[in-house]
C-alpha positions as CSV (number, residue, x, y, z in Angstrom):
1,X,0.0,0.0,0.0
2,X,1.4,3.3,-0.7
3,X,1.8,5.8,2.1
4,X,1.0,8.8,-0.4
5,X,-1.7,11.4,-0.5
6,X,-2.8,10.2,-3.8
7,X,-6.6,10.4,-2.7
8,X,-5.9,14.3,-2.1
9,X,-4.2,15.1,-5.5
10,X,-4.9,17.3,-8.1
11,X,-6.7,15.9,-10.9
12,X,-6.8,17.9,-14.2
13,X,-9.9,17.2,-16.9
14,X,-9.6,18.7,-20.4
15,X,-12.6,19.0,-22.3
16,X,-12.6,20.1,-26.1
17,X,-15.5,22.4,-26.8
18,X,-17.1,22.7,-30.8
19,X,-20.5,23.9,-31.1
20,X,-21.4,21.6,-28.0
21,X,-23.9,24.0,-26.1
22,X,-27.0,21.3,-26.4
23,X,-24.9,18.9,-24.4
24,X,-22.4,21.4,-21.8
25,X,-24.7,22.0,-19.4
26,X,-25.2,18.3,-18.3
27,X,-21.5,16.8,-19.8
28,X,-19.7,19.6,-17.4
29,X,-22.2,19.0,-14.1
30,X,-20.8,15.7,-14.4
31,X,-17.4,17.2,-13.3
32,X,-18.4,19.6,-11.0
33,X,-20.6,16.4,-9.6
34,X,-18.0,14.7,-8.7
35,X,-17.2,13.3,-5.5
36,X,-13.7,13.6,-5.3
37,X,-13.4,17.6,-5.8
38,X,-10.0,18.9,-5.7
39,X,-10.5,18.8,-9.5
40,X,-9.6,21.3,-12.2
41,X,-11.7,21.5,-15.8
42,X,-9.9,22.8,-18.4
43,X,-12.6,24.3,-21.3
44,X,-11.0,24.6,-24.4
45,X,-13.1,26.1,-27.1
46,X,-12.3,25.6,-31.2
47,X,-14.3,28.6,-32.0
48,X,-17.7,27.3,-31.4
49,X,-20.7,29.0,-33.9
50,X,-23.2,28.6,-31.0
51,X,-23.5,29.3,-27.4
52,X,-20.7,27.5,-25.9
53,X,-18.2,29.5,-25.0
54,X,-21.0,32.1,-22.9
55,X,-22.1,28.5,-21.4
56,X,-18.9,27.8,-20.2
57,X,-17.9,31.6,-18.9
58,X,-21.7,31.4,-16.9
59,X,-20.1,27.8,-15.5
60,X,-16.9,29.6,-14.4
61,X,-18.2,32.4,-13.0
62,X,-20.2,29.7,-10.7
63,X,-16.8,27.4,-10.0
64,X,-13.6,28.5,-9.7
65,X,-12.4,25.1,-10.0
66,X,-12.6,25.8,-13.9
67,X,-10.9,27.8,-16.5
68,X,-11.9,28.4,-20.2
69,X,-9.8,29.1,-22.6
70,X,-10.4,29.9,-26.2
71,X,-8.6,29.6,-29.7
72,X,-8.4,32.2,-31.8
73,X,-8.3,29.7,-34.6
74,X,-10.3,26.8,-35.1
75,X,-7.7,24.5,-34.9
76,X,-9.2,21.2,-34.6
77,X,-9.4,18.4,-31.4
78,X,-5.5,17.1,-31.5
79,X,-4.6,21.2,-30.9
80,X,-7.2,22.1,-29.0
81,X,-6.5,19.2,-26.3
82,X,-2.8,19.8,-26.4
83,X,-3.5,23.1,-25.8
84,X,-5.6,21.8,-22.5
85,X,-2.4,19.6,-21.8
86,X,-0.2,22.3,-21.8
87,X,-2.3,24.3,-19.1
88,X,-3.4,21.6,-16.9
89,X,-2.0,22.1,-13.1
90,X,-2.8,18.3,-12.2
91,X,-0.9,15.8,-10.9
92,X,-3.6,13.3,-12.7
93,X,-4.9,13.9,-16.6
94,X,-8.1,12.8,-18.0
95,X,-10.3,13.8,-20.9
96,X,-13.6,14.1,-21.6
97,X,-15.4,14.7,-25.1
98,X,-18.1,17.3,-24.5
99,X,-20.8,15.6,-25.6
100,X,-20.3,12.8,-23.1
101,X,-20.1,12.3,-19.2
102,X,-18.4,11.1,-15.7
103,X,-20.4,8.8,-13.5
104,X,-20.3,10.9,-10.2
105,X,-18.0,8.7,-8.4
106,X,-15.2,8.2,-11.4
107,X,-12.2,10.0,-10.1
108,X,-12.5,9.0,-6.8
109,X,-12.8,5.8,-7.3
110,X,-10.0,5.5,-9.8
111,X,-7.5,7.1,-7.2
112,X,-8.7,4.5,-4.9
113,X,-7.6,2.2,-7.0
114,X,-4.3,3.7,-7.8
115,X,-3.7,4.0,-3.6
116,X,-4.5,0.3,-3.4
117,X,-1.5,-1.1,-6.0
118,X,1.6,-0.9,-5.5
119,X,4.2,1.2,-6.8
120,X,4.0,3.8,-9.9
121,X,1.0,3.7,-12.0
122,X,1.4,5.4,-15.6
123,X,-1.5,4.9,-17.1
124,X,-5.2,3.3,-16.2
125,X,-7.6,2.1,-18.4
126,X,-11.1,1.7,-17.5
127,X,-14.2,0.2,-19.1
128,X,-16.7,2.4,-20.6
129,X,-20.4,2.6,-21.1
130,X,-21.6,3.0,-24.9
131,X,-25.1,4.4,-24.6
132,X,-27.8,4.6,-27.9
133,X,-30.6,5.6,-26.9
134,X,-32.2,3.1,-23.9
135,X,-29.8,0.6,-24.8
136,X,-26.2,0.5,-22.6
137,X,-23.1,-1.8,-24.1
138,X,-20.3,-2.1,-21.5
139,X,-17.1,-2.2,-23.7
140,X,-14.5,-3.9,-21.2
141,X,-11.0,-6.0,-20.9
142,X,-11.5,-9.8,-20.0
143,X,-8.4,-9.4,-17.3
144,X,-8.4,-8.6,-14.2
145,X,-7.9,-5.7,-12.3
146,X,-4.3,-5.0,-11.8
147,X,-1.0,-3.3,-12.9
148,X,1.3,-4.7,-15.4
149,X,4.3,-4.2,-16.8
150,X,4.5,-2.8,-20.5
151,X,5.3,-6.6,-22.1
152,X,2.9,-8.3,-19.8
153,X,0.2,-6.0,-20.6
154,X,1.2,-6.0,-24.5
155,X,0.4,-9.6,-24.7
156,X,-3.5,-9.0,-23.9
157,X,-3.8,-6.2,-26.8
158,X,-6.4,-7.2,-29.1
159,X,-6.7,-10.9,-27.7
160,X,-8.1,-9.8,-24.2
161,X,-8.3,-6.2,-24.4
162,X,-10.7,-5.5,-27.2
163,X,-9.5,-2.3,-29.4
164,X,-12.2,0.0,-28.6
165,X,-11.2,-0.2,-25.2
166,X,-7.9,0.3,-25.9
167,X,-8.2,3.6,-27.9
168,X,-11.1,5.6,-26.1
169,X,-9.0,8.1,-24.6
170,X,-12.0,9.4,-22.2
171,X,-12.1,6.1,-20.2
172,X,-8.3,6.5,-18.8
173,X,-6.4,8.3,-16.4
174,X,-2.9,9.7,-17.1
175,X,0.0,10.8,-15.1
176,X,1.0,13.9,-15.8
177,X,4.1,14.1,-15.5
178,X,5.0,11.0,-17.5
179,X,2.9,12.5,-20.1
180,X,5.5,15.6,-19.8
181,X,8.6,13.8,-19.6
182,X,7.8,12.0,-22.6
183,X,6.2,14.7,-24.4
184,X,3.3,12.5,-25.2
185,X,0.7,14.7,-27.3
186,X,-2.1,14.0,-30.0
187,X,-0.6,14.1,-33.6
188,X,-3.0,15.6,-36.2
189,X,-0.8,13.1,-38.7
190,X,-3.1,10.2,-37.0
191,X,-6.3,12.1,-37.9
192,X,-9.4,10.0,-37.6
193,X,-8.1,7.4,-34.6
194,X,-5.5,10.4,-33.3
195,X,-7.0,9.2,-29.8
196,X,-5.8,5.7,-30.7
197,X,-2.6,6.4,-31.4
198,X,-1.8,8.8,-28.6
199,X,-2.9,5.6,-26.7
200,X,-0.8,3.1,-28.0
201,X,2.3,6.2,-27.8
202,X,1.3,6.2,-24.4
203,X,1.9,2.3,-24.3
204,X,5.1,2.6,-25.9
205,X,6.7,4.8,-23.3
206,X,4.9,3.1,-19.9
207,X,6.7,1.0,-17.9
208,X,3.2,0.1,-15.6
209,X,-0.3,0.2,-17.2
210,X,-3.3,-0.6,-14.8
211,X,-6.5,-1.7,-16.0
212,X,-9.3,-1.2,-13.1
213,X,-13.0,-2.9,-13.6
214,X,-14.5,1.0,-13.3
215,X,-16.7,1.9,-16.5
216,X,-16.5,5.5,-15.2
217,X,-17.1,6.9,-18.7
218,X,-20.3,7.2,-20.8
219,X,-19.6,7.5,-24.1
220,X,-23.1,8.5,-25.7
221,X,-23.7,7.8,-29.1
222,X,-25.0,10.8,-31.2
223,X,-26.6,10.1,-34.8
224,X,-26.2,13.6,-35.7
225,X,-23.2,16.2,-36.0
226,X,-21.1,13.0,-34.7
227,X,-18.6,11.8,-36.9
228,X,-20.4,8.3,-37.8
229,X,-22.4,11.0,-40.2
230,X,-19.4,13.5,-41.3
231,X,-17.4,12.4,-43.9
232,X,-13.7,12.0,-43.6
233,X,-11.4,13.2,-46.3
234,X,-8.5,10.5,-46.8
235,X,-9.6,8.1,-43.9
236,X,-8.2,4.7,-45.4
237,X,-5.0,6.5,-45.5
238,X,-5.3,8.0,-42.0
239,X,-6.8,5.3,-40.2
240,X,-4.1,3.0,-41.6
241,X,-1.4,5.2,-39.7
242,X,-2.7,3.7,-36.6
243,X,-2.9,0.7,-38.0
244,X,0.8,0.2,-38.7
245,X,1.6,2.2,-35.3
246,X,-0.4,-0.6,-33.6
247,X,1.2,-3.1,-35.9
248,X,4.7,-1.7,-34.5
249,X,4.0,-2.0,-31.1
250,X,2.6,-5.6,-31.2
251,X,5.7,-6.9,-32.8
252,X,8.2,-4.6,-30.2
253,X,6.7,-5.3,-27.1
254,X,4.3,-8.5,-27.5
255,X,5.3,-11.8,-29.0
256,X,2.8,-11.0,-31.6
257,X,1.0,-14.4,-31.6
258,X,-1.2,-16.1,-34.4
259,X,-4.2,-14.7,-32.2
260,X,-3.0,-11.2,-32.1
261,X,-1.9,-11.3,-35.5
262,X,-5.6,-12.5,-36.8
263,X,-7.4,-9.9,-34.3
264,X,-4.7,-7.2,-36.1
265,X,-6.2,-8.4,-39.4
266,X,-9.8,-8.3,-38.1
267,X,-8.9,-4.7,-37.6
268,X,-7.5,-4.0,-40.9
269,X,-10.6,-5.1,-42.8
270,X,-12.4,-3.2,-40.4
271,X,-10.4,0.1,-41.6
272,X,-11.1,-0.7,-44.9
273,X,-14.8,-1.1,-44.6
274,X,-15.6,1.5,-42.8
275,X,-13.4,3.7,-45.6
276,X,-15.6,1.9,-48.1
277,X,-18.2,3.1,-46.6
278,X,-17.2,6.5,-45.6
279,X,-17.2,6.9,-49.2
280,X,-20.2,5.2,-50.6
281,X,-22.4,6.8,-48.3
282,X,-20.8,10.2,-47.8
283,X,-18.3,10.5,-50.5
284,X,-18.5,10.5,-54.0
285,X,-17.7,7.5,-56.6
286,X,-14.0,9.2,-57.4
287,X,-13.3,8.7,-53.5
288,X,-14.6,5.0,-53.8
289,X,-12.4,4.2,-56.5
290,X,-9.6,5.6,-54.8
291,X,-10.1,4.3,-51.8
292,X,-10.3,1.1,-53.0
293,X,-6.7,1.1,-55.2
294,X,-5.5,2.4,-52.1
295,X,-6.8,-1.1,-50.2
296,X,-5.6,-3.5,-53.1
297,X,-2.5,-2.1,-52.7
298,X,-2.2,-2.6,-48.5
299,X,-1.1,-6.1,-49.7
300,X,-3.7,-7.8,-47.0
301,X,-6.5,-9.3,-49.3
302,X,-5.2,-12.9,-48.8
303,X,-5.1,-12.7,-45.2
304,X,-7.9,-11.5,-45.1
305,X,-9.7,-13.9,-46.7
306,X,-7.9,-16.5,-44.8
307,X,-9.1,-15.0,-41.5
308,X,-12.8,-13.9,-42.0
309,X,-15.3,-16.5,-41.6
310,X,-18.0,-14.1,-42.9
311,X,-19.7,-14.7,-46.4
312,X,-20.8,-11.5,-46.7
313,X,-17.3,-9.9,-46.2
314,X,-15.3,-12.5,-48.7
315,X,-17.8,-11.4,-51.3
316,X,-16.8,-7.7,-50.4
317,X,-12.8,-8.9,-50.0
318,X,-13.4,-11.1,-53.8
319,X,-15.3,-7.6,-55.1
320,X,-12.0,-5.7,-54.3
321,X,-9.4,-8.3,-55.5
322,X,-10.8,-9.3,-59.1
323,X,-11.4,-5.4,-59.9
324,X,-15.3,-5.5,-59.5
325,X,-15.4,-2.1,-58.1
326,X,-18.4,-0.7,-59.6
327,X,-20.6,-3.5,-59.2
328,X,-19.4,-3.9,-55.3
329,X,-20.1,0.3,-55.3
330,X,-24.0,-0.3,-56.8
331,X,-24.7,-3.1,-54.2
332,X,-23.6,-1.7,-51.2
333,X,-25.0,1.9,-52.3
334,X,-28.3,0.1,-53.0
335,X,-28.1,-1.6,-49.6
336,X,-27.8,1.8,-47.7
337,X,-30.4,3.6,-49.5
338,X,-32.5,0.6,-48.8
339,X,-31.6,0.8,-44.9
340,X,-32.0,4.1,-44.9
341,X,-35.7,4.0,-45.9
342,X,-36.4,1.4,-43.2
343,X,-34.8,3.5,-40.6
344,X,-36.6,6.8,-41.3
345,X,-40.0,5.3,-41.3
């Protein structure tokens, strides 16, 4: 047990603000809720068009426990939240997405879990809450709580520690002065899954990662102005970034086992998908086709037809390798459109 005064610390909560005003009021109660309250809330708004920024000044003027600060450029979320890092006083970091919430009891419980391990903690991931609607979907590790060291805790990416978990950056707690002494910060050049890779840079650089069975975080699932509806310019390229940063660190710090190396797969042909369909539903037919060159290129058709079991995505995979772009394009366009009437009647 540690003879520290973790449980009083400082911890430091940087929230990005764009255009966020419906959701503020309730997201930011959920820090200023909190039980544990020596806590500072660092507001950072990207030149918001609507109310935010008065909604935050109003929230300052009623706790002095947070400060707003505001770019004079919209500079987009990586900035924006290094921005945050850079003004944070904490001895703890976390993040929150603005459109999203703390359950009441989140920090202190994780800094009562920090107080019971022993020695330095780096990092801490945490379950999470996905929330659509009335329906909740508790995204979580199948380990145990504990600390690990950096290989031990390498071996259970992907097999046991499910990527989504893995790269919401919300659902964590960060020590802030490893996160300055190895100048971790987002990347715009991972754009699209920049939270992922400032995970897995995180990874890289801890020598103890905790995971602790707390799904502090609700992540809410918005239909509209999130980005599952806003299309992303270059995303296969992007997303594939992370892919080959995650690719990296499996094969540095785990022993990158036939398991691993299928899940990595998995998530490969997930990237390329949901490019795919970026495109097709968002895009236009140039994108497709590019898109898709881009993905016969990668070099990872065969695998993953070796690895899916799905008949539906070997069709896809088969579509892409034989050059049947436009048909593939017609189907799945036709597919959309035809969800698309079911789901707005």
């Amino acid at each position: 047990m540690r003879s520290s005064t973790i449980n009083n610390e400082l911890v430091s909560i940087i929230v990005p603000v764009y255009n966020a005003a419906e959701f503020l009021p309730k997201s930011i109660s959920s820090l200023r809720n909190q039980t544990h309250d020596n806590i500072e809330i660092v507001i950072i708004d990207d030149c918001s068009q609507d109310d935010s920024l008065a909604i935050c000044r109003d929230m300052a003027r009623d706790d002095d426990r947070i400060v707003v600060l505001y770019n004079d450029t919209n500079l987009g979320q990586e900035a924006t939240r290094n921005r945050g890092l850079e003004s944070a006083q904490g001895h703890w970091i976390m993040f929150l997405d603005s459109d999203d919430e703390y359950d009441i009891y989140a920090i202190e419980n994780l800094l009562d879990f920090i107080d019971s391990q022993e020695g330095e903690v780096e990092v801490v991931l945490a379950p999470y809450n996905a929330i659509n609607g009335d329906e909740i979907s508790k995204r979580e590790a199948s380990i145990q709580p504990a600390v690990f060291s950096q290989r031990v805790f390498a071996e259970y990416l992907l097999t046991n520690i499910p990527w989504d978990v893995i790269s919401c950056v919300g659902a964590k707690l960060y020590n802030a002065s490893f996160l300055k002494r190895e100048n971790i910060r987002f990347n715009r050049y991972y754009q699209w899954n920049e939270d992922g890779a400032f995970i897995l840079t995180c990874l890289a650089s801890a020598d103890a990662v905790a995971y602790a069975n707390i799904p502090f975080y609700q992540y809410l699932i918005r239909q509209h102005g999130s980005v599952q509806s806003t299309y992303r310019e270059n995303m296969y390229e992007m997303l594939c970034r992370t892919d080959e940063l995650l690719l990296d660190f499996l094969r540095t710090f785990s022993s990158y086992s036939l398991c691993q190396k299928k899940l990595y797969y998995r998530k490969t042909l997930d990237t390329a998908f949901a490019s795919l369909y970026n495109e097709i539903k968002l895009g236009t037919l140039t994108g497709y086709l590019q898109t898709v060159k881009q993905i016969r290129k990668s070099s990872r058709i065969d695998e993953w037809l070796s690895y899916t079991t799905s008949s539906k995505e070997r069709i896809r995979i088969l579509a892409i390798k034989y050059h049947l772009d436009i048909p593939l394009y017609i189907a799945w366009k036709m597919l959309l459109m035809i969800r698309l009437r079911f789901t707005t009647k």
